[in-house]
C-alpha positions, 0 to 999 in steps of 0.5 A: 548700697554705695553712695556717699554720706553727709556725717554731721555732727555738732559735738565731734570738737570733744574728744573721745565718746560714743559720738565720736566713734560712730562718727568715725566708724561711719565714714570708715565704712563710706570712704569719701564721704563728707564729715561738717563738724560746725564747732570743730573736731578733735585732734585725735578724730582729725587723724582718723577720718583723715584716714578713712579719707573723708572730707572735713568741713568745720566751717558754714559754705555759703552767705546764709549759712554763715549767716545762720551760724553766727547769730548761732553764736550770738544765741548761745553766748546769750545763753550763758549769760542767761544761765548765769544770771537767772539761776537763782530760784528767786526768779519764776521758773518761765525765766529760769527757763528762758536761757535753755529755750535760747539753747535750742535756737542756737542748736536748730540755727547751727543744725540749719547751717550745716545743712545748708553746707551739706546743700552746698558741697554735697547736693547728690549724696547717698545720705544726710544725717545729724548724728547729734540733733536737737530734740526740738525744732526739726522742722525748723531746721529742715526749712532753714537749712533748704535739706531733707535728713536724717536725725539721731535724737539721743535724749529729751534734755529740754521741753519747748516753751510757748515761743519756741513750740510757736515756732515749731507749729510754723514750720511744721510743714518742714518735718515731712522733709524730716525723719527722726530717729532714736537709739531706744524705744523709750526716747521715741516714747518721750519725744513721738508724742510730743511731735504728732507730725514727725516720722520716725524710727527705733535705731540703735545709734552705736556701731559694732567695728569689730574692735575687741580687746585682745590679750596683750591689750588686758595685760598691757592695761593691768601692767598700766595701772600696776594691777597684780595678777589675780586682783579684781579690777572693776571700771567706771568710765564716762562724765558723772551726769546728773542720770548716772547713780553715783550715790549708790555706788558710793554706798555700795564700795562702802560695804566691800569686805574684800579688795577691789580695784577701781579704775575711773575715768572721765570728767564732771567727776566729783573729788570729793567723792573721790576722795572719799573712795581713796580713803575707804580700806578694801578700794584701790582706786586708780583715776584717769581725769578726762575727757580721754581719747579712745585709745585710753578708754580701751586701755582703762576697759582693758585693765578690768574684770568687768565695767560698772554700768548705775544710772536712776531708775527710768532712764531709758537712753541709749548707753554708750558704756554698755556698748562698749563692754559688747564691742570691746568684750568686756564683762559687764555690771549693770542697774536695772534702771531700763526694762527694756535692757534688764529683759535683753541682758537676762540670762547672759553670764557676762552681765550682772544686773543689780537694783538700781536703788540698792546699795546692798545689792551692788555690793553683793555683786561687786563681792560676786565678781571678786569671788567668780570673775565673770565670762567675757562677752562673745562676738554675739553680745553687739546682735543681742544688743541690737548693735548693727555694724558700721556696712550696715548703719550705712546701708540703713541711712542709705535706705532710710534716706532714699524712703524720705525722699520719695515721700517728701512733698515736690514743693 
């Protein structure tokens, strides 16, 4: 399929990320398409959609559209102040609440700009998607913005109140020019149900580019964190969110009997935490404070022997880091948080799977991986994950968009 895309993506102003890079595969694999970043884009992903020659847009076309995206602003920073000002637990939870509801009206106003921007300059295109969409309001956002679209929804972070699901039920009628799609099966479990009227689709979101690690690229990441030759070195690489299981981890290095080198990257980190790892006898941390641009995230995931994966029990989001270890080809340690990704990687010698709620049992893998490295995943890890490549997430949204179009009503 040919045609090009209408990429937008709200987050594409923070450097580095799973966001990113499917943003960029994407447009590599439809030169010319049309990249709207309404908040902005980052200096290193400026460069290479350059590269692939898309267009760049980071500002509203349009009196409407701006209009929308400037009382966007005025929401968002009454969120702040919001936030800021109702966090105490003094006040009822509908009012702790009120800033996030405010959130999503910001984000359904900025969606609906852009859309009306992609109306503007790109009224024939093979495709549009929002690569990062609210979890609310989709129908909101299709009215508004006057475009039918595709939307990834990552994670349910914030549930609708009464005012806004009012809204929603006022513009339902938008959600046929809707359809949704999510990167696992268990966020189209939390998110279907509560939009009854929604179409939608299991898609996973990350894209495999074909980008592996190549051999001077793991010296050169070993020689980068002065790791010697026949050291273990296992990275932690992301934001510590609130779903990542850093507890156990910290439990986990505490139990080392042996050596072990850690590399961490990312931002949110904890430094007392950190602290305490530096300070514990058989870990040699080495840190990278983020946000980082890929080209040091392939350097940190070069420089180890396998990547740590720990989040809480019954997360079943999408992650970008097990992605990762498949596409980059590294070897992989993972808790056993998502059934759905524990049944996937069984029996696969490059992952190791622990409990996500033992400590001892990460320990004993962590010992495991110092004893017996593990194989690197081959070319086959981005199929078993289901990790389609950049041609053919394009051919889907194509496709997929083509679909909604036939269905949608002519009024």
């Amino acid at each position: 399929m040919t045609g090009t895309l209408v990429l937008i993506e709200p987050y594409a102003h923070r450097a580095g990320g799973h966001y990113q890079h499917t943003l960029v595969a994407l447009a590599r694999a439809r030169p010319g398409s049309l990249v709207i970043a309404p908040n902005g884009i980052a200096h290193e992903t400026i460069a290479t959609l350059h590269t692939a020659r898309a267009r760049l847009v980071t500002a509203p076309t349009g009196a409407f559209a701006a209009t929308l995206f400037s009382t966007a602003r005025l929401f968002r920073r009454l969120s702040v102040s919001g936030q800021r000002i109702f966090r105490s637990r003094r006040w009822p939870r509908p009012v702790r609440r009120l800033p996030h509801q405010i959130t999503l009206l910001a984000r359904c106003l900025v969606e609906a700009a852009a859309l009306r921007t992609a109306r503007c300059l790109a009224p024939s295109a093979g495709a549009v998607v929002i690569l990062t969409a609210s979890e609310a309001l989709h129908g909101a956002a299709a009215l508004l913005g006057g475009h039918s679209h595709l939307r990834f929804i990552h994670e349910a972070v914030t549930a609708e109140d009464a005012p806004v699901r009012l809204l929603g039920r006022l513009a339902r009628r938008g959600e046929k020019r809707v359809l949704a799609l999510y990167p696992t099966a268990a966020v189209r479990g939390q998110i279907a149900p509560v939009f009854p009227h929604l179409a939608g689709e299991v898609r996973p979101f990350a894209i495999d580019d074909g980008q592996r690690l190549t051999d001077a690229e793991r010296d050169g990441g070993r020689t980068a964190f002065d790791i010697p030759l026949g050291e273990t070195a296992v990275c932690l690489v992301g934001s510590w969110w609130p779903y990542k299981n850093i507890d156990v981890i910290d439990a986990a290095l505490a139990q080392l009997k042996q050596p072990l080198h850690l590399v961490v990257t990312g931002s949110l980190l904890d430094n007392a935490v950190l602290a305490r790892w530096r300070a514990l006898p058989h870990v040699r941390l080495h840190t990278v404070p983020g946000p980082v641009c890929e080209a040091v995230v392939r350097l940190v995931y070069a420089a180890a022997d396998a990547a740590l994966v720990a989040r809480y029990p019954g997360v079943g989001k999408e992650s970008g880091l097990v992605m990762d270890t498949a596409r980059y080809g590294v070897p992989l340690i993972v808790s056993d948080h998502d059934p759905d990704l524990t049944a996937r990687l069984s029996g696969q010698p490059w992952a190791r799977v622990f409990a996500a709620t033992s400590p001892v049992d990460l320990a004993e893998v962590l010992h495991r991986t110092i004893h017996e490295p593990h194989p690197r995943p081959g070319p086959q890890a981005a199929r078993l994950l289901g990790m389609p490549t950049a041609a053919e997430q394009a051919d889907f949204l194509t496709a997929a968009y083509i679909r909604l179009r036939t269905k949608e009503p002519s009024c």
